[in-house]
RODO-2510 file (C-alpha; in nm, 4 decimals, decimal comma):
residues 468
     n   res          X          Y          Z
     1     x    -1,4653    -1,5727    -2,2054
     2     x    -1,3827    -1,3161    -1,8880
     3     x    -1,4671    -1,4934    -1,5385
     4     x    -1,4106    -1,2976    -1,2386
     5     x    -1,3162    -1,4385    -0,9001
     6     x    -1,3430    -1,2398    -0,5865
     7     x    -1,3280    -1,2529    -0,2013
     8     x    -1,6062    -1,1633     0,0345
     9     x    -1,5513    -0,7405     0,0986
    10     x    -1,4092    -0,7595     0,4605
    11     x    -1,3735    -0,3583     0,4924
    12     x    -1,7528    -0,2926     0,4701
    13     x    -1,9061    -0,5659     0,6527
    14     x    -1,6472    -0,6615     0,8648
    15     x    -1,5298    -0,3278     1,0360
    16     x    -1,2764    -0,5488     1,2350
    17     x    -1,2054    -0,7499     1,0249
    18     x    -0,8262    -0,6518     0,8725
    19     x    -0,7419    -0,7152     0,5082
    20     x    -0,4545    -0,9033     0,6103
    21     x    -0,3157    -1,0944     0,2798
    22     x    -0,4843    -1,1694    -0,0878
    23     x    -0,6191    -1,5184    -0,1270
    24     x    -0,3744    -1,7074    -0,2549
    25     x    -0,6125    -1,9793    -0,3729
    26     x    -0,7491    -1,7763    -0,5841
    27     x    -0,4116    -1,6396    -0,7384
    28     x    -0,3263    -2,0475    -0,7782
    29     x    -0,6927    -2,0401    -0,9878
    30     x    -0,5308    -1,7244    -1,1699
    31     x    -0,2292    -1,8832    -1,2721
    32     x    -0,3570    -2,2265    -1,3578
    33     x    -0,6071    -2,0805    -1,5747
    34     x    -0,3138    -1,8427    -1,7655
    35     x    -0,1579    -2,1697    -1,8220
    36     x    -0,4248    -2,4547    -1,9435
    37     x    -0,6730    -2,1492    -2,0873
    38     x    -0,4697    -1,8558    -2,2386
    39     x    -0,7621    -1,7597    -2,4262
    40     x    -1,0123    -1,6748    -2,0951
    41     x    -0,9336    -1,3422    -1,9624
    42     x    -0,9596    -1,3749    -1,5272
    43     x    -1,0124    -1,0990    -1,3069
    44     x    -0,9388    -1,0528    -0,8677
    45     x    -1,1817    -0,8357    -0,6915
    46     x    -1,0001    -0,8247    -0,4210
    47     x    -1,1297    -0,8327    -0,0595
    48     x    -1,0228    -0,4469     0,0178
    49     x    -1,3198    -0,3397    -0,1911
    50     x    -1,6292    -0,2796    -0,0239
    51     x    -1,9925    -0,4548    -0,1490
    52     x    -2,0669    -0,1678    -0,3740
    53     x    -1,6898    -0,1251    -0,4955
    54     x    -1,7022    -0,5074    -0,5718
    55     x    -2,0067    -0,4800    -0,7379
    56     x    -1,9405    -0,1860    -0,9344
    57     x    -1,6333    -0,3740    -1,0403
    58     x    -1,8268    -0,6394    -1,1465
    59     x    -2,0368    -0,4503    -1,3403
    60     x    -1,7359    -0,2847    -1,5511
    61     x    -1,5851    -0,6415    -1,6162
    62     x    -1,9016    -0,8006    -1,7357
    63     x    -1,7926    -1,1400    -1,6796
    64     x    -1,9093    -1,4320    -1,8374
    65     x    -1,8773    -1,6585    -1,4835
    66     x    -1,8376    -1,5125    -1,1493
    67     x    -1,6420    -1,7182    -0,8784
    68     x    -1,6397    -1,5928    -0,5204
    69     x    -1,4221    -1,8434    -0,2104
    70     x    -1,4645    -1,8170     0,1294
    71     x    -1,4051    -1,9456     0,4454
    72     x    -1,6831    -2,0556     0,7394
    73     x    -1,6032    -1,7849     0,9159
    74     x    -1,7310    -1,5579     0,6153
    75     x    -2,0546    -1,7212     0,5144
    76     x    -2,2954    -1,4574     0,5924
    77     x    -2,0912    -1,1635     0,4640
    78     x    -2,0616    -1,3994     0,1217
    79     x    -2,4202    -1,4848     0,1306
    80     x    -2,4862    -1,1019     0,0816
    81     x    -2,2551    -1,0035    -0,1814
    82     x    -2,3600    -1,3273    -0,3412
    83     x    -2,7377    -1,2676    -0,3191
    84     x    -2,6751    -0,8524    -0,4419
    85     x    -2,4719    -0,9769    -0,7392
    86     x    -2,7681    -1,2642    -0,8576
    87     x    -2,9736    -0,9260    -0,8194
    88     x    -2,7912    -0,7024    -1,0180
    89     x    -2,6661    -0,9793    -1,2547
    90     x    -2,9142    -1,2216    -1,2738
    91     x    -2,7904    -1,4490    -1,5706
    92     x    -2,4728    -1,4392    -1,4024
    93     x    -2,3208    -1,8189    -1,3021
    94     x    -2,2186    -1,7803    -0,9640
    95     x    -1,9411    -2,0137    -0,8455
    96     x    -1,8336    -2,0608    -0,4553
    97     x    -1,5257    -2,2342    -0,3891
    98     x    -1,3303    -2,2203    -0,0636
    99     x    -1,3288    -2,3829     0,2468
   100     x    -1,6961    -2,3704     0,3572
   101     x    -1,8297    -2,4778    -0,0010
   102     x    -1,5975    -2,7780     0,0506
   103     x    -1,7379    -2,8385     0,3600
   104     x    -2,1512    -2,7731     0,3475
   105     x    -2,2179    -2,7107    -0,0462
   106     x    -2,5971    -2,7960     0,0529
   107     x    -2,6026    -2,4894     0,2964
   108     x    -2,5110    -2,2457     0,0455
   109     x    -2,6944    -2,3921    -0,2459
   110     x    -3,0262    -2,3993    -0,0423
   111     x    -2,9558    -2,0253     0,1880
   112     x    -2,7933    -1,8069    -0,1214
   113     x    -2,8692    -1,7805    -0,5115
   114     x    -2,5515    -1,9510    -0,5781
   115     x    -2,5279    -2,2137    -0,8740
   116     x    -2,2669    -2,4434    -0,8251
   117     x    -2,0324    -2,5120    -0,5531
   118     x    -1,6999    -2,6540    -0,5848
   119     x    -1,5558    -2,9324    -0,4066
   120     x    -1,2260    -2,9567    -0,2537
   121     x    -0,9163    -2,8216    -0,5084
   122     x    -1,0186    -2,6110    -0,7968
   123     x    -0,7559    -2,5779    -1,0431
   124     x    -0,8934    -2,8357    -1,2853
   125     x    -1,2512    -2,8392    -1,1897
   126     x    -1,2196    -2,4320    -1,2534
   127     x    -1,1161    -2,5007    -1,5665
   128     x    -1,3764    -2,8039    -1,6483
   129     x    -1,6349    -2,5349    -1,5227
   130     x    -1,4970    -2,2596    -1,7902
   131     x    -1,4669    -2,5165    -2,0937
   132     x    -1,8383    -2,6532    -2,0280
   133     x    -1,9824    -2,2800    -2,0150
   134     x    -1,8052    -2,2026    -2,3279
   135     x    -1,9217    -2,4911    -2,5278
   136     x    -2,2856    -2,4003    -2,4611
   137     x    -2,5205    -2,5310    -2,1753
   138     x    -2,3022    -2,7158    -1,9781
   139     x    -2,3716    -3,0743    -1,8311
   140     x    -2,2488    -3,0589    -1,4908
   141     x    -2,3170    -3,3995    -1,4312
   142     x    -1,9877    -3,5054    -1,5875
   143     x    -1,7615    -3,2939    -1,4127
   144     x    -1,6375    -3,4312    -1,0670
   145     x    -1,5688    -3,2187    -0,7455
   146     x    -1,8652    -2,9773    -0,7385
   147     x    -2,2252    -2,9616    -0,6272
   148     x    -2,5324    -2,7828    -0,8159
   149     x    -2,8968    -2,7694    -0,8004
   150     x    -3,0787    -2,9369    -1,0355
   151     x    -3,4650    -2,9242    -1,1086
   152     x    -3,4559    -2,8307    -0,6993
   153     x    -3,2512    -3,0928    -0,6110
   154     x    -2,8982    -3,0868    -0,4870
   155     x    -2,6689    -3,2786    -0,6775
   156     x    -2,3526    -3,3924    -0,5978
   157     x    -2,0408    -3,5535    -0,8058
   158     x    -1,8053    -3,7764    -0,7291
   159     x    -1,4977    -3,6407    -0,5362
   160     x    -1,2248    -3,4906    -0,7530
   161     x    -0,8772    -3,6163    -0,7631
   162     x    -0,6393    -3,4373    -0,6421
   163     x    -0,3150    -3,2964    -0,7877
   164     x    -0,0349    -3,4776    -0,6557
   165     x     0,2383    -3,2953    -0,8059
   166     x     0,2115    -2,9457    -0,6888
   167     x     0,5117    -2,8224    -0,8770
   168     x     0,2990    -2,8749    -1,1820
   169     x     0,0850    -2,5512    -1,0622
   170     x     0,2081    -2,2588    -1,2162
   171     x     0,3347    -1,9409    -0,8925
   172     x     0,0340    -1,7704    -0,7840
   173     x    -0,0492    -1,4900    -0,9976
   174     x     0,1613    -1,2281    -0,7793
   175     x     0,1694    -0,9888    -1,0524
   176     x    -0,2279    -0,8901    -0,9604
   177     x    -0,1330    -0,7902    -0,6037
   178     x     0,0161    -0,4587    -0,4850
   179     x     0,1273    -0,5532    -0,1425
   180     x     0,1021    -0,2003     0,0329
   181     x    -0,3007    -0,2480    -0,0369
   182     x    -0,2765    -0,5545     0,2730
   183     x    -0,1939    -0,4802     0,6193
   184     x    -0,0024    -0,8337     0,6527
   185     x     0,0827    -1,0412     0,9689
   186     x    -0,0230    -0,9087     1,2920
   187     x     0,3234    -1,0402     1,4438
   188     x     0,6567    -0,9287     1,2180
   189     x     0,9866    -0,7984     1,1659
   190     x     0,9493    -0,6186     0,8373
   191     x     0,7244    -0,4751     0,5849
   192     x     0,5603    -0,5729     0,3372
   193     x     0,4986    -0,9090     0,3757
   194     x     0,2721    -1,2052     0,2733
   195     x     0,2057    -1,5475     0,2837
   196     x     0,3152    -1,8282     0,0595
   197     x     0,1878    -2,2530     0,0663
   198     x     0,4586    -2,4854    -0,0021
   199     x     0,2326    -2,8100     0,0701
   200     x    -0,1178    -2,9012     0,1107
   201     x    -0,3243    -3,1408     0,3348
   202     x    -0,2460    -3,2747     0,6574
   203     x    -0,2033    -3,6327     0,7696
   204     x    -0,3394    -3,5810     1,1208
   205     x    -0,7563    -3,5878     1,2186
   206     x    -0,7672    -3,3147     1,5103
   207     x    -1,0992    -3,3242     1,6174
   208     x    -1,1657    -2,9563     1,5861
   209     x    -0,9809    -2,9161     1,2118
   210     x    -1,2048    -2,9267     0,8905
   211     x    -0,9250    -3,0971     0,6662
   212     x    -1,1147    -3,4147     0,6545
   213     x    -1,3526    -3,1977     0,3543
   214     x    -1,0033    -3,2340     0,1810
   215     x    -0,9302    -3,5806     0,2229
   216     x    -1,1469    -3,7202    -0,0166
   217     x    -0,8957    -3,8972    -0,2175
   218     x    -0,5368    -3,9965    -0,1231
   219     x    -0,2486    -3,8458    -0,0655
   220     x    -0,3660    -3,6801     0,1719
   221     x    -0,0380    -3,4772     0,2377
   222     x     0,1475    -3,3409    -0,1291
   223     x     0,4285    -3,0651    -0,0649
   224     x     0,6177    -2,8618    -0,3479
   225     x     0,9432    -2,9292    -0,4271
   226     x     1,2450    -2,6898    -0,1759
   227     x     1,3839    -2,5675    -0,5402
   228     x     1,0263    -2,4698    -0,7277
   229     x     0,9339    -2,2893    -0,3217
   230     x     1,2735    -2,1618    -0,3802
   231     x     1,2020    -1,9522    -0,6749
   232     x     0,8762    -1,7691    -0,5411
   233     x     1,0715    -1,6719    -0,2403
   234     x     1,3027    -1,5592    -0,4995
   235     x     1,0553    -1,3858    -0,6667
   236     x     0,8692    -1,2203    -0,4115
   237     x     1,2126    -1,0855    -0,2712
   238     x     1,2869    -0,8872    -0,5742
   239     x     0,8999    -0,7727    -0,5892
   240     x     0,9764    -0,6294    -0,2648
   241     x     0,8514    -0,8329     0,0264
   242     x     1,0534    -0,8830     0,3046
   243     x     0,8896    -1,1231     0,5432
   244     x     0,7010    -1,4077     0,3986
   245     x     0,4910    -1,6520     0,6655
   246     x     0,4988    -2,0171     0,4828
   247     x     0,1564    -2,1971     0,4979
   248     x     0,2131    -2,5145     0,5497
   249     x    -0,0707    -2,6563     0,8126
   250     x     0,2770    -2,8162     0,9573
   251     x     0,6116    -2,7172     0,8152
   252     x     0,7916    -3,0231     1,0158
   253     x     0,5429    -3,3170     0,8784
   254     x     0,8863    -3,4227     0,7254
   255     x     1,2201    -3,3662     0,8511
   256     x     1,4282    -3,4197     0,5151
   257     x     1,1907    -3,1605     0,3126
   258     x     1,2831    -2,9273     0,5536
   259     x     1,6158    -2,9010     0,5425
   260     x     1,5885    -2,9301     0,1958
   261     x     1,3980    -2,6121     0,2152
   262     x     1,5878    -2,3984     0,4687
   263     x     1,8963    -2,5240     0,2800
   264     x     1,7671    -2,4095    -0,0809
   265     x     1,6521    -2,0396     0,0945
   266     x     1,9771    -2,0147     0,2168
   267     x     2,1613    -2,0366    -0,1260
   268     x     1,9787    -1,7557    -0,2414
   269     x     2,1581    -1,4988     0,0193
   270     x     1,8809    -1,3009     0,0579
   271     x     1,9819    -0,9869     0,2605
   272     x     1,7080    -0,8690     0,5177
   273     x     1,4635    -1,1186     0,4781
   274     x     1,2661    -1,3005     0,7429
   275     x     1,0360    -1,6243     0,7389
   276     x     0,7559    -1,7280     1,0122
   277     x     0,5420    -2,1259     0,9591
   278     x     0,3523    -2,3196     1,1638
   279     x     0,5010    -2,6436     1,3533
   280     x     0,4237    -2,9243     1,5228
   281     x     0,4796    -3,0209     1,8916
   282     x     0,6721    -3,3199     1,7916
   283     x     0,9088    -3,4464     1,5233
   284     x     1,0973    -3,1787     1,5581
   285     x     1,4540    -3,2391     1,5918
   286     x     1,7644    -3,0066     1,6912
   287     x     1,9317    -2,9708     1,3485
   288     x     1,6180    -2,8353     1,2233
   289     x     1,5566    -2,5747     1,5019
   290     x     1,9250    -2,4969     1,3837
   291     x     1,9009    -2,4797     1,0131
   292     x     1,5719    -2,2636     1,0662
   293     x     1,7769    -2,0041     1,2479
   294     x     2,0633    -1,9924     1,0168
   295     x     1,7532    -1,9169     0,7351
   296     x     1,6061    -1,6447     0,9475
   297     x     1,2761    -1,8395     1,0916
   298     x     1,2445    -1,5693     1,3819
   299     x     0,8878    -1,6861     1,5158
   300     x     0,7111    -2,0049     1,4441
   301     x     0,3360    -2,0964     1,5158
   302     x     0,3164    -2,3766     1,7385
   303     x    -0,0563    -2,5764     1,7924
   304     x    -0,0377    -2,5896     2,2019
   305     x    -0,3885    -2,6356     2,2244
   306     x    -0,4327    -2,7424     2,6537
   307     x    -0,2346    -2,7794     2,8822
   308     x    -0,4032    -3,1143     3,0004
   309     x    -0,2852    -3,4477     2,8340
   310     x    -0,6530    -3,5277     2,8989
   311     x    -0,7662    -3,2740     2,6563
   312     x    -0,4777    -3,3001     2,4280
   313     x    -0,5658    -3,7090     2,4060
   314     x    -0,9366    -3,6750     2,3464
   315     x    -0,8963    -3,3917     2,0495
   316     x    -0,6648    -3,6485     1,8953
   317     x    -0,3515    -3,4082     1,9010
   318     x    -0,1335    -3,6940     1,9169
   319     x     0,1436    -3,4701     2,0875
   320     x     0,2352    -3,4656     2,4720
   321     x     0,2871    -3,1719     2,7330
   322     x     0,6730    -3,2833     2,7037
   323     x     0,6766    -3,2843     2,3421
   324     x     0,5256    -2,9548     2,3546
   325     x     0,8451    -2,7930     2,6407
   326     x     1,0715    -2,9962     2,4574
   327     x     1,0080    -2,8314     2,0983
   328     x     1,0009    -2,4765     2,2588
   329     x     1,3506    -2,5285     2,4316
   330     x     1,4973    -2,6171     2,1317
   331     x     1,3723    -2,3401     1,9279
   332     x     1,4491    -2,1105     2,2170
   333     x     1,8081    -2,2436     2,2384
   334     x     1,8346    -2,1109     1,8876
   335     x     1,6856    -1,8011     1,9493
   336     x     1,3568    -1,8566     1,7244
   337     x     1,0386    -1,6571     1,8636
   338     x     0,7401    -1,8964     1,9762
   339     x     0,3803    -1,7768     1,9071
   340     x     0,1696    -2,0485     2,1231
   341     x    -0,1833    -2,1432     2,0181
   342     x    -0,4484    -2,2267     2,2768
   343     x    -0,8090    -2,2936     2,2865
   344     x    -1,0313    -2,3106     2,5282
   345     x    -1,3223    -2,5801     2,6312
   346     x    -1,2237    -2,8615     2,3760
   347     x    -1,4793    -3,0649     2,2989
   348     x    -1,4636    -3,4522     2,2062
   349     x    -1,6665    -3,7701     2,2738
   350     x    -1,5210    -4,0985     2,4296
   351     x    -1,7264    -4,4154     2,4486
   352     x    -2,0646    -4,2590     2,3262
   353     x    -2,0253    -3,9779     2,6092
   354     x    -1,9657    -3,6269     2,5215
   355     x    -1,6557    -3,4858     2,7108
   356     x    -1,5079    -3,0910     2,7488
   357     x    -1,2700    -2,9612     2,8664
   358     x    -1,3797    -2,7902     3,2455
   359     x    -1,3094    -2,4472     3,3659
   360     x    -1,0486    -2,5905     3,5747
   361     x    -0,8844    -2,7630     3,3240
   362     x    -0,8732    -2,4512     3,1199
   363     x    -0,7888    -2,2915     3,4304
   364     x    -0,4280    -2,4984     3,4176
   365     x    -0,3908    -2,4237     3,0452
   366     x    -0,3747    -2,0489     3,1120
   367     x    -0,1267    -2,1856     3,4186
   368     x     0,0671    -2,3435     3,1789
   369     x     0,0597    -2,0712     2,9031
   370     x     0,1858    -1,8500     3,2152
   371     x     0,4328    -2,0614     3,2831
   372     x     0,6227    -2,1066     2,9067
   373     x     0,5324    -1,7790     2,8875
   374     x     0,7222    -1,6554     3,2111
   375     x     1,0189    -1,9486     3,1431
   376     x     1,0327    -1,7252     2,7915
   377     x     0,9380    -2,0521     2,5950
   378     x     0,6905    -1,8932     2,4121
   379     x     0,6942    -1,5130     2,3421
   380     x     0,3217    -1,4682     2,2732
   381     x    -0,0480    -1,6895     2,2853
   382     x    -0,3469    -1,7133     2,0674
   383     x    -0,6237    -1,7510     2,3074
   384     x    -0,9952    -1,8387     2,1502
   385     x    -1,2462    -2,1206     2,1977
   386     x    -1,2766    -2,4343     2,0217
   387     x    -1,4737    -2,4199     1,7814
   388     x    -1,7158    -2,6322     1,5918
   389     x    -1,6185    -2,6012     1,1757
   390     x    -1,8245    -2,7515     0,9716
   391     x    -1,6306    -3,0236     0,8128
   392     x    -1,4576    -3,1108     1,1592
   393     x    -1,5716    -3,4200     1,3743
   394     x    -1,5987    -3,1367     1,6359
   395     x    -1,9199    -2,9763     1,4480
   396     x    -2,0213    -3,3173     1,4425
   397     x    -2,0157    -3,4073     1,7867
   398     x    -2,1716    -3,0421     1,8680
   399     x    -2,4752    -3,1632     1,6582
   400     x    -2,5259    -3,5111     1,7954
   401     x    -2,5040    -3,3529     2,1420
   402     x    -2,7013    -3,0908     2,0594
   403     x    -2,4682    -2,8226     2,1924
   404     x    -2,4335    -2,6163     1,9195
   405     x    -2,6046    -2,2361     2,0002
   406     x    -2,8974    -2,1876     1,8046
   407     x    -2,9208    -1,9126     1,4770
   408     x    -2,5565    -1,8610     1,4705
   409     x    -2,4434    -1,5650     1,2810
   410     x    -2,1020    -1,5695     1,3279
   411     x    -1,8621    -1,8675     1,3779
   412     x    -1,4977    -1,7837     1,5112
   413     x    -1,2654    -1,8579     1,7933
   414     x    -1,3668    -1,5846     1,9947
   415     x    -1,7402    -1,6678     2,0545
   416     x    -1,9276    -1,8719     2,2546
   417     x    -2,0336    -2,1208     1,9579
   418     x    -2,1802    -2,4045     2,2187
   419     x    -2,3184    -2,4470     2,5125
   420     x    -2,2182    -2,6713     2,7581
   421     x    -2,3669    -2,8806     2,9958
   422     x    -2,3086    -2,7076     3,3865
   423     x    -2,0807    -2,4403     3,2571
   424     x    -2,1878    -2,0935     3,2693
   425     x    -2,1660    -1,7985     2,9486
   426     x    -2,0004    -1,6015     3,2275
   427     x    -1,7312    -1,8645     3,3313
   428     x    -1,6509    -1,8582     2,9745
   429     x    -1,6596    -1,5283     2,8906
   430     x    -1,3922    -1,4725     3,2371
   431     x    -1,1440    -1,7381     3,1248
   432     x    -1,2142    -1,5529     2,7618
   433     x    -1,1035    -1,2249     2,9319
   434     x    -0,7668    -1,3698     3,1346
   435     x    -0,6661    -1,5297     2,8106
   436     x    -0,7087    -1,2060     2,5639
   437     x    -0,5622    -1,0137     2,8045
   438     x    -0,2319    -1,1725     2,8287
   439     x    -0,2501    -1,2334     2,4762
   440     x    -0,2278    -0,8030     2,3811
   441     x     0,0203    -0,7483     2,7412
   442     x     0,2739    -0,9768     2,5739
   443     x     0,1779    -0,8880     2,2101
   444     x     0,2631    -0,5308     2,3103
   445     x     0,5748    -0,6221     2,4951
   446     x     0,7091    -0,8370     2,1951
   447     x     0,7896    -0,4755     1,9628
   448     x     0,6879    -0,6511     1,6487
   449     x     0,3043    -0,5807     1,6436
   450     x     0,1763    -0,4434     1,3199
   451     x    -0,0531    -0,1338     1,4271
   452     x    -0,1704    -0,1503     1,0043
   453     x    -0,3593    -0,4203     1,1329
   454     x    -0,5256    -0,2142     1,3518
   455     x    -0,8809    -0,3482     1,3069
   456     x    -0,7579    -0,6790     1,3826
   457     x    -0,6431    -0,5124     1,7173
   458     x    -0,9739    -0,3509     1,7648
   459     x    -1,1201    -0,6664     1,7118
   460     x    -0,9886    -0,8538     2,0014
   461     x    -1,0337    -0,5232     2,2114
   462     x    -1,3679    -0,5676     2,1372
   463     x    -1,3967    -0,9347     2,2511
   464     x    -1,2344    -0,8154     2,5736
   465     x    -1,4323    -0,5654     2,6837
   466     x    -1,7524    -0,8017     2,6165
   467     x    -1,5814    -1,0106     2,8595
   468     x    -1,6927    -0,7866     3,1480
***
């Protein structure tokens, strides 16, 4: 059996949209399937491809089962390549995984000429998927984790369980990916780069995050072990790559695994080589701002969010606006580079009432960007609106209030997604404009923007001069 995976083509119908890394969940599919199916032969059209590239591709592979995973963000560019391919191939089994068929399978069974959607992780339910096809007609009524329509009816299966040792997963299947073919992070040191996940899940319920589509079962936070994360750093270093950005959704959940981490990267005395992750506000103590400088963390990702405890309470954060100065001196006293995310207009409800975040508020979290900013706390901002994910209790709340903007085409943090009750497009679109603007001075300033991610660039350009 041959089953070909593939992202959504970004180049074609996305002219902004960079090729930044290969999907690593996808490479995880890869690899699993080497291991528990030696026999199926898997393929990655990979996202640098345009539609009739991808499909050509297709076309040459003649695959038994095609997969495709994608993100909300994504959906209509999917929904094309997905409908073109049922066209061209119309025995074909088309499979979505990804975030957005976690979170709304219904939408894309009912809008595209998908077949099944899959549920949450998809290592084993992959390979339930390729077994059933290859025993005949498959009864997809016994396999847990996916949705399918059935006799025009959506059905769905109970949730999947999910894989609690990670170190049982098998690297991603590197050896598919020539790096020079991405553009990589839009904020580094050195080239080439990528991106590597040493845990997955979160413990936390921001309002605005969809990781509650991946919390059907328990634990809802599993991390690889520092020797196993080790040995892909390892790897990746003699392939070449001299950066690596760790995707974690929060490096710091646990102090211990850390330092277990930074300690077993440091044995390996790798010469040259430079790491960026993502961090909480809090639970962050000084030995590990110390023991991620001594393994050559140079910039971390920090979720600021507001600068109003307000805000930051109602989103369900759970950090403070001290926690938040407090982390950033202590990376700062160790000279590691702060990259500060902010949004704009949260959104939450509190007793049965909707409540936002108002222009002034969001006026004082561009203060307070400004200010960490100016107090070199932070050495750059991401600036976008909150937006409403499917999956999150944000979308939620956005549909019971009926705020959500009608016939949306495109869902990301730089559009106006809702609309909110006594606050104008063009208030929005100003604070938009301050926010962006700030965001490229300083980007510009900082010497490590990657100009191969140019259309990423253009992109925000873009969003600025719709400001006006």
């Amino acid at each position: 059996m041959k089953v070909a995976f593939a992202d959504p083509p970004m180049q074609s119908l996305r002219f902004t949209q960079a090729v930044s890394t290969p999907n690593i969940g996808i490479l995880y599919l890869i690899s699993y399937l080497r291991k528990m199916s030696p026999d199926v032969k898997t393929y990655y059209i990979q996202p640098y491809l345009n539609l009739g590239q991808q499909v050509e591709k297709l076309r040459r592979i003649s695959p038994d089962l095609y997969g495709i995973s994608f993100a909300t963000s994504l959906k209509e560019t999917a929904f094309k390549i997905i409908n073109q391919v049922k066209k061209k191939f119309p025995s074909l089994p088309i499979i979505c995984g990804g975030a957005h068929p976690s979170a709304d399978p219904a939408e894309i069974l009912t809008n595209s000429d998908a077949d099944i959607c899959v549920i949450g992780e998809g290592e084993v339910t992959s390979q339930e998927l390729i077994n059933a096809f290859m025993d005949g007609k498959p009864d997809l009524n016994d396999i847990p984790g996916i949705a399918f329509k059935e006799n025009g009816q959506i059905i769905r299966t109970p949730p999947r369980p999910l894989i609690n040792d990670l170190d049982t997963i098998p690297m991603p299947a590197w050896d598919l990916i020539n790096f020079r073919n991405y553009s990589g992070i839009t904020l580094k040191k050195k080239s080439p780069d990528t991106s590597i996940v040493t845990s997955r899940g979160c413990p936390f319920n921001c309002t605005y995050c969809s990781n509650p589509v991946w919390k059907a079962n328990k634990p809802w936070i599993r991390a690889r072990g520092a020797k196993n994360i080790a040995e892909e750093v390892q790897y990746l270093y003699e392939r070449g790559i001299q950066e690596i950005y760790i995707r974690a959704d929060e490096f710091n959940i646990n102090t211990k695994w850390c330092l277990e981490v930074c300690d077993e990267i440091q044995k390996l005395d790798l010469k040259g080589m430079y790491f960026q992750c993502n961090l909480r506000a809090d639970k962050f103590p000084e030995e590990l701002a110390k023991a991620m400088s001594e393994t050559n963390f140079w910039m971390v990702h920090l979720g600021i969010e507001s600068g109003n405890q307000r805000c930051l309470d109602g989103i369900k954060k759970r950090i403070s606006i001290k926690s938040i100065i407090d982390t950033c001196q202590k990376l700062k006293k160790f000279g590691v580079k702060t990259y500060g995310f902010f949004m704009m207009f949260n959104i939450w409800e509190e007793n049965d009432t909707l409540q936002f975040e108002s222009p002034a508020e969001v006026e004082r979290t561009f203060a307070f960007a400004r200010y960490l900013l100016q107090h070199k706390m932070i050495s750059n901002i991401s600036w976008g609106y909150a937006t409403p994910i499917p999956g999150s209790e944000l979308y939620q709340i956005a549909k019971k209030y009926n705020i959500l903007k009608p016939n949306l085409k495109e869902i990301n943090p730089w559009e106006i997604t809702v609309n909110l009750p006594n606050v104008s497009e063009k208030t929005m679109l100003s604070i938009r404009r301050k926010g962006m603007i700030l965001q490229g001075l300083y980007g510009i300033l900082s010497g490590n923007l990657n100009w191969r991610n140019w259309r990423h660039i253009l992109s925000k350009i873009k969003y600025i001069i719709k400001s006006f």
